[in-house]
Every structure is written in C-alpha cells, then in structure tokens.
C-alpha positions as CSV (number, residue, x, y, z in Angstrom):
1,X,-9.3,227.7,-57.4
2,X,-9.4,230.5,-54.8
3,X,-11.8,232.8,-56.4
4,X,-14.3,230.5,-56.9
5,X,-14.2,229.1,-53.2
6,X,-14.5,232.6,-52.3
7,X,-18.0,232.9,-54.0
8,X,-18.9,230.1,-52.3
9,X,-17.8,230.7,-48.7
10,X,-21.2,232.2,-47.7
11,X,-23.2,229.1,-48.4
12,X,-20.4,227.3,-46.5
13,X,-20.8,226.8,-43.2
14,X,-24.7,225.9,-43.0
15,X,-24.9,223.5,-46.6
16,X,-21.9,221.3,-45.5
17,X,-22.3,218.1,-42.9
18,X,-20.7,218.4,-39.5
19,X,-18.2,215.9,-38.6
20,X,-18.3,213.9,-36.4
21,X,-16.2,214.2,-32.7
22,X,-15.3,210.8,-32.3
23,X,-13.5,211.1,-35.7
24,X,-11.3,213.5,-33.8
25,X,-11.1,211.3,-30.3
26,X,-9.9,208.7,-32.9
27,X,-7.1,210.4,-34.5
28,X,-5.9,212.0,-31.2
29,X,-5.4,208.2,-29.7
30,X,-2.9,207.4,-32.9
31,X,-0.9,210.0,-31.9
32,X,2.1,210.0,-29.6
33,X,1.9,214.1,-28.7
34,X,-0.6,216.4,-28.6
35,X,1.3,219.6,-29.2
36,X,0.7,220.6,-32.8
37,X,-1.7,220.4,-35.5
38,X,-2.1,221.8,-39.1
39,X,-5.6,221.9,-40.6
40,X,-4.9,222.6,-43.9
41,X,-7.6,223.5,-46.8
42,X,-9.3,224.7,-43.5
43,X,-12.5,225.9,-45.4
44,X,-15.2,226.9,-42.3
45,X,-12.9,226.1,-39.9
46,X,-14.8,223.1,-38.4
47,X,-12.2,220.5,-38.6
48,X,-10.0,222.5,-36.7
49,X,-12.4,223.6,-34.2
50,X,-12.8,220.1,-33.4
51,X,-8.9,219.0,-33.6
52,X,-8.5,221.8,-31.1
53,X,-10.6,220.0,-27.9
54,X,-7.4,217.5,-28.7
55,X,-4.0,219.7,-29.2
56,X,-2.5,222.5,-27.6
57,X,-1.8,224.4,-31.0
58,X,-3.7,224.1,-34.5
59,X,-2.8,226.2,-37.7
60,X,-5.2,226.7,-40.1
61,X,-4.7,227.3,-43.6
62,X,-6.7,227.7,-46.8
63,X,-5.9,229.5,-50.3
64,X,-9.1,231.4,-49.5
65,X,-8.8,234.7,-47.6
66,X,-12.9,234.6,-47.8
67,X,-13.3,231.3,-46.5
68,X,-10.8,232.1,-43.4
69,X,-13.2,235.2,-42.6
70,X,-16.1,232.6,-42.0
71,X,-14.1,230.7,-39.8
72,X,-15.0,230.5,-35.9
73,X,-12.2,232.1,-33.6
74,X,-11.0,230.2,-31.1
75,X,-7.9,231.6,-28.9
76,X,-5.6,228.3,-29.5
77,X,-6.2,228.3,-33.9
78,X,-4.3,230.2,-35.6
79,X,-5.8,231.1,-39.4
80,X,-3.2,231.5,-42.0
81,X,-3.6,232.6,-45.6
82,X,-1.6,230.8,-47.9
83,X,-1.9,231.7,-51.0
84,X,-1.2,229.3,-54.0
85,X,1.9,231.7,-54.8
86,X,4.1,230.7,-51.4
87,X,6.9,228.4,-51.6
88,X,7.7,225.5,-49.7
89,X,10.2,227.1,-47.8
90,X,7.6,229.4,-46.1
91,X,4.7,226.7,-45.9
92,X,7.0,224.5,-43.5
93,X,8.0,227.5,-41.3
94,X,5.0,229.0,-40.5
95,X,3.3,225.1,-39.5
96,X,6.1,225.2,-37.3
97,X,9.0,223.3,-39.1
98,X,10.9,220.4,-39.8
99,X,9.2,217.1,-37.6
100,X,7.3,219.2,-35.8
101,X,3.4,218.5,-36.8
102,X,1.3,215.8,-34.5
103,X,-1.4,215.9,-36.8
104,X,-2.4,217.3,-40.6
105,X,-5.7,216.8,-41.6
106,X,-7.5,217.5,-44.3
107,X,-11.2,218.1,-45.0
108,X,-12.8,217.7,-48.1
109,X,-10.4,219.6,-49.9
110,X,-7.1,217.2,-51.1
111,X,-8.5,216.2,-54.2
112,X,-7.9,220.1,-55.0
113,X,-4.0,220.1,-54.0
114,X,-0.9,219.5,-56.1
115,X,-0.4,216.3,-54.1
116,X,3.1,215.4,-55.4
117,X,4.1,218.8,-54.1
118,X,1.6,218.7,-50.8
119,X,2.7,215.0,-49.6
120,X,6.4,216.4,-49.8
121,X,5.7,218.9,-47.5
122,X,4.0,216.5,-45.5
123,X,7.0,214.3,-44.8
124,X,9.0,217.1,-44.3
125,X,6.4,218.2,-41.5
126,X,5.0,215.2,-40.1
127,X,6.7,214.1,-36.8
128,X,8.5,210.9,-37.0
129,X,7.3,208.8,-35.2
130,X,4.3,209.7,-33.6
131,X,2.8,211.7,-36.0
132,X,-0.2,210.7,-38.8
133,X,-2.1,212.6,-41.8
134,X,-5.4,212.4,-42.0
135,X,-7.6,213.2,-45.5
136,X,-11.4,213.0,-45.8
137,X,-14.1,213.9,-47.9
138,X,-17.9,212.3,-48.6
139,X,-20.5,212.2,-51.5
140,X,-23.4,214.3,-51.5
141,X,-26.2,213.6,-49.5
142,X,-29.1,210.5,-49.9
143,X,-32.2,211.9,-49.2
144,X,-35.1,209.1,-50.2
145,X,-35.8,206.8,-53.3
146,X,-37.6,209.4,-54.5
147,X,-35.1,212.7,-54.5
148,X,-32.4,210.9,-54.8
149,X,-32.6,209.6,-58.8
150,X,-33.7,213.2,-59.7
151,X,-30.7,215.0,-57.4
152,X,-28.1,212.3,-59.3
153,X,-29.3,213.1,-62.2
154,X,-28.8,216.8,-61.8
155,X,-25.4,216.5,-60.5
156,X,-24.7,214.4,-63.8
157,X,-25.6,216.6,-65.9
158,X,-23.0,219.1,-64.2
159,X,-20.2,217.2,-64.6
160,X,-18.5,219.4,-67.6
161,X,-18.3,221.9,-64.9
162,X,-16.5,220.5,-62.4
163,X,-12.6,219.9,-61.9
164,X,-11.1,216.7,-63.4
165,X,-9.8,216.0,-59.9
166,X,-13.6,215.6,-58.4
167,X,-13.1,211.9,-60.4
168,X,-11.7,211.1,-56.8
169,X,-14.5,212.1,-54.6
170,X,-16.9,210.0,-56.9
171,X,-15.2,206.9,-56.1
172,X,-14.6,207.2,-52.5
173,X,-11.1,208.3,-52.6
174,X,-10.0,204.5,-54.0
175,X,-8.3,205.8,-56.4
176,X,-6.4,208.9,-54.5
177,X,-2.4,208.6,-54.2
178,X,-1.4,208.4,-50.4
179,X,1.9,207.1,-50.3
180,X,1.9,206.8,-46.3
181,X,1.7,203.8,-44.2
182,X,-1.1,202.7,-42.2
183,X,-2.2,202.8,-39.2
184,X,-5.4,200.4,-39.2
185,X,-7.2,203.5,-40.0
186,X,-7.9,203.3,-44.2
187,X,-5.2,202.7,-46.9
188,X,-4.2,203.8,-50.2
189,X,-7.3,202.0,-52.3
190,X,-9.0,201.0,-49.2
191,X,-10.5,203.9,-47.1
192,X,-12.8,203.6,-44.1
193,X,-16.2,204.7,-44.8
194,X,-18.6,206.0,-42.5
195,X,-22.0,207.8,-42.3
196,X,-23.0,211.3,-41.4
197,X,-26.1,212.1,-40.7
198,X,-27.5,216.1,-40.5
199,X,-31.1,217.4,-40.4
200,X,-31.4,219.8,-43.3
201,X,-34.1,222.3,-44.6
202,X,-34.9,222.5,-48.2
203,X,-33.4,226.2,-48.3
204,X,-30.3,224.2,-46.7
205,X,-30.2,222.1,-49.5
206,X,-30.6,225.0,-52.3
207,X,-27.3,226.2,-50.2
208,X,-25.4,223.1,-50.5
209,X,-26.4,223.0,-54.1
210,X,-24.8,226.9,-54.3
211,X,-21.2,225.8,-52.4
212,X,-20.6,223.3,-55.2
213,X,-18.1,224.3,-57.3
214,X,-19.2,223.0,-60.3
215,X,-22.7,224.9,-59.6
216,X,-20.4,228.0,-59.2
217,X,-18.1,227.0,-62.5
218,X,-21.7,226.6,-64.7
219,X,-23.0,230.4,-63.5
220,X,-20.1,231.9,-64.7
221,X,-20.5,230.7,-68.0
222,X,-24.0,231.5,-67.9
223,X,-25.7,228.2,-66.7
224,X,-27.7,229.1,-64.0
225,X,-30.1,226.5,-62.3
226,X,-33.7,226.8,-63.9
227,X,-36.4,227.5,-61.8
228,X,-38.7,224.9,-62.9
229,X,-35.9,222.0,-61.9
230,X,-35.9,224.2,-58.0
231,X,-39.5,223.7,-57.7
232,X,-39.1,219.8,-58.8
233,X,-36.1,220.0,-55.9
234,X,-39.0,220.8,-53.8
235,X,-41.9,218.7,-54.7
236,X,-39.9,215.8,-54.2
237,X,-37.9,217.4,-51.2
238,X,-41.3,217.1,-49.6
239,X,-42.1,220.9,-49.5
240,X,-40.1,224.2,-48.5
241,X,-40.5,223.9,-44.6
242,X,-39.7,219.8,-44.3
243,X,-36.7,219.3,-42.3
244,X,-35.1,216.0,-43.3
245,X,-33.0,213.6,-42.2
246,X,-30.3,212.9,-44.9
247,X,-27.5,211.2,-44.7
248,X,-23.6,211.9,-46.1
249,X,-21.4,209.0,-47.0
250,X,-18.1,210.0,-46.0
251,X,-14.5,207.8,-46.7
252,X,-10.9,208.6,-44.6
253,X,-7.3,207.7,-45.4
254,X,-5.0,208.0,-42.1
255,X,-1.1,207.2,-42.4
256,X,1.8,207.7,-41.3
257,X,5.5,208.6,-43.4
258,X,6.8,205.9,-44.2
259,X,10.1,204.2,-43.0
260,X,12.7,204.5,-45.5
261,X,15.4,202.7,-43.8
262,X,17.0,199.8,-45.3
C-alpha cells in the first residue's frame, strides 16, 4: 500500500477535511499524562500537529516516505518512516517502549493495518492506566441533493478498485475490531459520529477525487476518469469558481487496554 499513497500524497493535504481541535481538547482530558504521543498512519501530518498543542512529545509514523515529506515540521514531532518490513521489536522502541505512550491515534488510515498485529503493539505500548487509542476516519463528502446521487454513483462504480478493507469505512467503522475498553468515547460497534464541515473549490474536489485510492488503483490499470463525467462533476458542482460548503461525516472509536486481571 505505500506506493500507491505515495502517488497520492500531493493531492493530500488540500482534498482531505481538517479535523477538528476540540477532538484533540477531548482526548487530551481522558488522559492521565501528557508526555508522549504516537500518531501513527501519520499521512499530512495534521493529526499530529494538532495532538502536539496537547503533549510534550509526538512520533509520527507512516509506511510512506512521500507522505512524511508533505508533512508540517514542527520542533516537538518527530516523523519516522516505518516501513511495512520492520519488526515489532523495532516499532515499540522507537515510540518509546514498553507503557510508555499517553496517546495513539489514528487518522483515517486503520482500516489499512494488520490490526491483529497493530492492536498487539498497542497494548504493549499503551500506558496502563492512563493511556487511550484513538482511531477515526469519515465518508466522503455531502455536497447538495443534487451532486450528491451523481458523486455516489461514481464512487460505486469504483468499488472493484478499492481494497476489501474500505468495507469498514462504508459502514462507519461498526463493523471494525477494537478490542479495547471504553472510555464514554465510542465502542466496538458503536462509534461516535460527528460532522466536519470545510469550504471547498471544485478543483479541491477533482483533488480529493485524485487522493482516493481506488481512483489511483483504476489509473493504473488504465481506467482513467472521463472527461465528459468531470464536466458533469461541474455542472452540478455549480461551476469551476463555486466555493462550497460540504460537509464530511466522520465516526471515532476511543479505548483503553483492557484489564486482564482476574
């Protein structure tokens, strides 16, 4: 999957919604420390630019060298490549070690990971107590009654394209194991939902529509997006230079590791 988020990386960081800061405020308050975080999946790096107004420390990782090079700098993030090839081992000591992490979140980007292997590190990392994991993602944007038919119909028609694992971005993340315990924020089969909202151009939307993987996936096998269905895009979009309100539906799991103790 790293090659084809590093086609995408350039299309990133304007397409994709920004989250919201009092999703961060909110986290921060459900933990007891605010020493060290891991972003991980760190994509543009604005999850962690946010968690960073919050913790002393945040380490920032993604698979993609190409998406770390778009990522904003910031003097307390560190931006780690990990590549899919590293063990464990080496994944736990450079976030710092054994019950050491305040915080782990991931952005729009767990549905991609081996999660047994991912939510093993996890509770090897996660500091007990005090310390929560945080995943989140959201479904394209909703536009108006009119775009909004014609865009899901597009978006159908690419589903032999996209990974098996988008299944649980279409349903919300219901359906996504997360074998941590609550904390009043989402559960396994019941996340939290919430809405963003971001003021996009049409030529923001044609770049949303070229981060997708699946869009990505189709041009390799010689599926590109046909002109005439662009210009429809755009009739219904309202015109090229209409900047619109649209509005991303967005779903969170937050939990803790678990208590094994008898």
């Amino acid at each position: 999957m790293a090659e084809l988020f590093n086609k995408q990386a350039r299309f990133y960081s304007d397409a994709r919604p920004t989250y919201p800061g009092k999703w961060f405020s909110m986290l921060a308050q459900h933990t007891t420390r605010h020493s060290l975080a891991w972003d991980v999946g760190n994509g543009n790096g604005q999850a962690a630019i946010s968690i960073v107004g919050h913790y002393k420390k945040v380490i920032a990782t993604d698979v993609s060298k190409d998406q770390l090079s778009h990522a904003q700098k910031h003097p307390r993030i560190q931006y780690i490549h990990t590549p899919l090839s590293m063990s464990d081992e080496e994944l736990v000591s450079i976030v710092g070690g054994e019950n050491s992490l305040d915080l782990i979140t991931v952005a729009a980007a767990v549905h991609w990971f081996d999660l047994p292997r991912f939510y093993s590190i996890v509770n090897s990392v996660l500091r007990r107590p005090g310390g929560i994991i945080a995943v989140w993602a959201y479904e394209l944007m909703n536009v108006s009654p009119e775009f909004d038919p014609k865009f899901k119909s597009f978006l159908d028609s690419a589903l032999p394209y996209w990974h098996p694992n988008i299944k649980f971005v279409f349903v919300g993340y219901k359906t996504l194991p997360f074998p941590f315990e609550s904390v009043g924020l989402g559960l396994e089969n019941e996340p939290i939902e919430v809405e963003i909202q971001k003021d996009i151009s049409f030529d923001g939307f044609l770049g949303l529509l070229k981060s997708l993987s699946a869009i990505n996936t189709a041009n390799e096998k010689g599926v590109d997006l046909p002109r005439k269905l662009v210009e429809e895009f755009e009739v219904e979009w309202g015109g090229p230079k209409l900047v619109r309100r649209v509005i991303f539906k967005a779903f969170m799991l937050v939990g803790k590791v678990k208590n094994t103790k008898i």
